[in-house]
N, C-alpha and C positions, 0 to 999 in steps of 0.2 A: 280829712277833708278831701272832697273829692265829687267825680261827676258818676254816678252808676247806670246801669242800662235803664231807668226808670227815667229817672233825672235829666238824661241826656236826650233822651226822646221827648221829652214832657220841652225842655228849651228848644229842640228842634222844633217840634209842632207851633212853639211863641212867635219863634223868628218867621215862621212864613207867610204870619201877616203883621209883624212887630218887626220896627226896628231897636237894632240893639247898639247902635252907633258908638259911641264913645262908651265903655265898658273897662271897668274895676272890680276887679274878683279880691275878696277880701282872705287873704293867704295865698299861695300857688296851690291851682285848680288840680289834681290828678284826676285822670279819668281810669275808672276801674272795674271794667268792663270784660269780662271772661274771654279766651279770644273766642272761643268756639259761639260764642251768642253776636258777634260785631256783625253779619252778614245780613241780619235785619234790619238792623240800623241803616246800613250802609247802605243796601236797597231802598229802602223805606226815603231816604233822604239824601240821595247820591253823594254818601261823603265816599271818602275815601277809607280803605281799612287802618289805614295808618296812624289817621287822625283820631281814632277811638284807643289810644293808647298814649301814655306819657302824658304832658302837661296839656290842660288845655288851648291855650291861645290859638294854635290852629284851628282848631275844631270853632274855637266863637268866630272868629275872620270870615271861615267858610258861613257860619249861620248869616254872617252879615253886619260883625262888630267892626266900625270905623279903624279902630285902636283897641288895643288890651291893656292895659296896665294891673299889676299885682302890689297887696300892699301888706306888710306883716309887720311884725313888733320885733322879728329878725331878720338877717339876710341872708340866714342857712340853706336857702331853697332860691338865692339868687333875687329876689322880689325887686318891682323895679320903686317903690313907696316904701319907706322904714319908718312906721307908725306905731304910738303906742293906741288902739281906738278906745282904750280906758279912761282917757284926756281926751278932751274938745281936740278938733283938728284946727290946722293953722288957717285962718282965711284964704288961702292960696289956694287950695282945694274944694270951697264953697262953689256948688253952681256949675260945677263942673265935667259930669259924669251924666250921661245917660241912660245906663242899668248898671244895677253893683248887685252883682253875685256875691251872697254870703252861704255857699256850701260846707255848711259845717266847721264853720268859724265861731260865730256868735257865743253856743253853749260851752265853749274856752273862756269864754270872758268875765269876770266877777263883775263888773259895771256894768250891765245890758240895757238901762236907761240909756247909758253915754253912748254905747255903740248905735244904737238907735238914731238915738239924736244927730250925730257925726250922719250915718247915713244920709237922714234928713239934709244935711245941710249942705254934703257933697252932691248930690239930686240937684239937676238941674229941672225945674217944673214940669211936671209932669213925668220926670223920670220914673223908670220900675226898679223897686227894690224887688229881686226875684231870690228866695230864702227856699233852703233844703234843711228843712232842723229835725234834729228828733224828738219824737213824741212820744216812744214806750219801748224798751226794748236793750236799750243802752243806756243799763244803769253803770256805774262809775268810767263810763264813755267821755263825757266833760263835767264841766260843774250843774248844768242842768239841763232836762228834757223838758220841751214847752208844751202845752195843752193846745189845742185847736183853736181856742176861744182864747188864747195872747192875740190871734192873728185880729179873727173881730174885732176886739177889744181895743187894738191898733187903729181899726179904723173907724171905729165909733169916736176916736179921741180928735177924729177932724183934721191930720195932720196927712196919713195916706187914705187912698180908695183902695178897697178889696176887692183887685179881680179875678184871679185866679187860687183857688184852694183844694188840695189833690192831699189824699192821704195814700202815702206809697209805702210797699214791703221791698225787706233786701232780697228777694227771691226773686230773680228774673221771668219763675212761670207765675209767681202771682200776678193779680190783679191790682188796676189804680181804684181811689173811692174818689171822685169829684164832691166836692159840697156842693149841696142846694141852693145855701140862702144863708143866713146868719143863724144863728141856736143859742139863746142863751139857757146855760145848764147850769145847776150846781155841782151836780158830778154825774159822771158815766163810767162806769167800767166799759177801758178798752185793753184787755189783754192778751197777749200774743206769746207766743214762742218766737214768733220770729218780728225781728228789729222793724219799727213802724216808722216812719217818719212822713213829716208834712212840705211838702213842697206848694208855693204859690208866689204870687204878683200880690205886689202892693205901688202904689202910683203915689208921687207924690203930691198932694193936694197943692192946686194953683195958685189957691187963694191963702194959704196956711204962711206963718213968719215965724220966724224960732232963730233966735241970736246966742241973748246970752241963759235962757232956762233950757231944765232939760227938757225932753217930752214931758207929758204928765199921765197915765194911765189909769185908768178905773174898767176896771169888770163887767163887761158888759152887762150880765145877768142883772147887778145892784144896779147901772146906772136907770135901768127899766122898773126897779123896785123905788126906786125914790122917786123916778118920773108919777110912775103910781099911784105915792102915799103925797103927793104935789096935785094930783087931780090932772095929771096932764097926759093926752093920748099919746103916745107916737107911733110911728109904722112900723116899730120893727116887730118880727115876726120872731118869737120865743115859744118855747116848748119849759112852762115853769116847771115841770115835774119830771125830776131825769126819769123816774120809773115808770110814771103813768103818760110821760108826752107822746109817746109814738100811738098808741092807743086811742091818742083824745076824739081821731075823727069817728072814730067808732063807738063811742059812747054817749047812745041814746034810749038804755032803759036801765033797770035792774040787772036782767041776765049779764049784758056787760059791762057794768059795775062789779058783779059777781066774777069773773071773769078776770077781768083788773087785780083785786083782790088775791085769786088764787093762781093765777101765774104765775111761775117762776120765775124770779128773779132776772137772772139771767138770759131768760127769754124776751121779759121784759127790754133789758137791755140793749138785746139783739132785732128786737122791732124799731127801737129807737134807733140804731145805728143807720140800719134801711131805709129808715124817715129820712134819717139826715144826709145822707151821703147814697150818689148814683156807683154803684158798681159798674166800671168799665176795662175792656180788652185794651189790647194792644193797636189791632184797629179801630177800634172805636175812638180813641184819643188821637188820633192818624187821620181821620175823616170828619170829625165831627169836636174838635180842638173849642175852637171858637164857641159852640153852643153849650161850651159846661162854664160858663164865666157866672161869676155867684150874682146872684138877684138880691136884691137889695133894696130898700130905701128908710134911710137914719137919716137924721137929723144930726145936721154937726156939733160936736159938744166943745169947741173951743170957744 
């Protein structure tokens, strides 16, 4: 668990036009950040060097968190909340929290409906749930690595809004991938050598009530197939074929049909990925933060 040079920039860029007010990182936050790479950071966003080392809480203060509080299912690491989030949390905690940071918590947890939900409930309206999870790369890392399309999928269920979706590598010279839009896929190879993970914002819906059930979650891609085969339009924008969707705007005769057809695979795949996700720098996320926010418009399924 922890904040990396990706991660840490990706929340500094939230907070300078978000506030992060009353704030809950779900474990104690480590930041783990090379020292020789802290100097861009610390430029970049006038923290201080000091702050990019050891636990978080300083480094949120300085972004602009009211308060921090830490919450774990131990007190090995001092936490100042001793939770199990396997179990509903106690009403005391409802409504309470402004952003809850789950850096690399969640995929510890064998109930991940219930943590969800708990999140939900401790969100005060409109709060951001802001998640760093892995998505390829870390295998027996925890009990599961989440697909991109959990995150949509979340918010097609009417409970958060999806605003921000970054697919980050542990490599400090890599690059971020912003999402577009929503995608619903069947599957897509995304593989790497090097550890992937998804960082974004999820808000929680103002209108949305959730007591005593858990969430309830459907796939995005299905809930678009049974809208379908119901005769009913909706706006969201899908790509039904993981092979042939990156391709679709270009398919307007035989030859690229033909085309389709004898591609490679994996090329295939790699068109799709550029469909879906804007390849961006380090300044690029630094200057232009706010205009990779995901486009959207669903229909709420509660």
């Amino acid at each position: 668990m922890g904040l990396s040079y990706w991660s840490t920039h990706l929340i500094a860029c939230y907070a300078k036009n978000n506030s992060l007010g009353e704030t809950l990182t779900l474990g104690r936050q480590n930041i783990t950040i090379p020292k020789r790479f802290r100097e861009k950071l610390s430029s970049n966003h006038e923290l201080q060097s000091a702050m990019l080392s050891g636990f978080c809480e300083p480094l949120l203060v300085k972004l602009g968190a009211t308060s921090v509080n830490s919450l774990d299912v131990s007190d090995y690491e001092s936490c100042d909340l001793t939770l199990d989030l396997s179990q509903p949390v106690p009403k005391e905690y409802w409504n309470r929290f402004d952003t809850v940071l789950d850096y690399g918590t969640s995929e510890h947890i064998f109930n991940f409906p219930q943590v969800l939900s708990n999140i939900f409930m401790m969100l005060k309206n409109g709060g951001a749930y802001n998640f760093c999870l892995p998505v390829t790369g870390w295998c027996d890392h925890g009990l599961y690595q989440f697909s991109p399309n959990m995150f949509t999928s979340i918010a097609a269920s009417g409970y958060f809004d999806l605003k921000y979706l970054f697919m980050q590598g542990g490599n400090v010279q890599s690059r971020v991938y912003a999402a577009k839009g929503f995608v619903g896929l069947r599957s897509i190879e995304l593989l790497s050598h090097k550890k992937i993970s998804a960082w974004g914002i999820l808000t929680k819906n103002k209108k949305a009530t959730l007591e005593k059930e858990l969430i309830n979650i459907f796939q995005i891609y299905y809930l678009k197939s049974w809208e379908q085969a119901r005769g009913n339009n909706t706006n969201l924008k899908t790509y039904t074929d993981s092979a042939h969707g990156a391709l679709s705007s270009i398919d307007t005769g035989n030859i690229n049909s033909l085309l389709k057809k004898y591609i490679p695979e994996k090329i295939k795949q790699m068109l799709w990925f550029y469909k879906a996700y804007r390849s961006l720098s380090f300044d690029d996320v630094n200057e232009n933060f706010d205009s990779y926010m995901v486009q959207y418009d669903l229909q709420n399924k509660i």
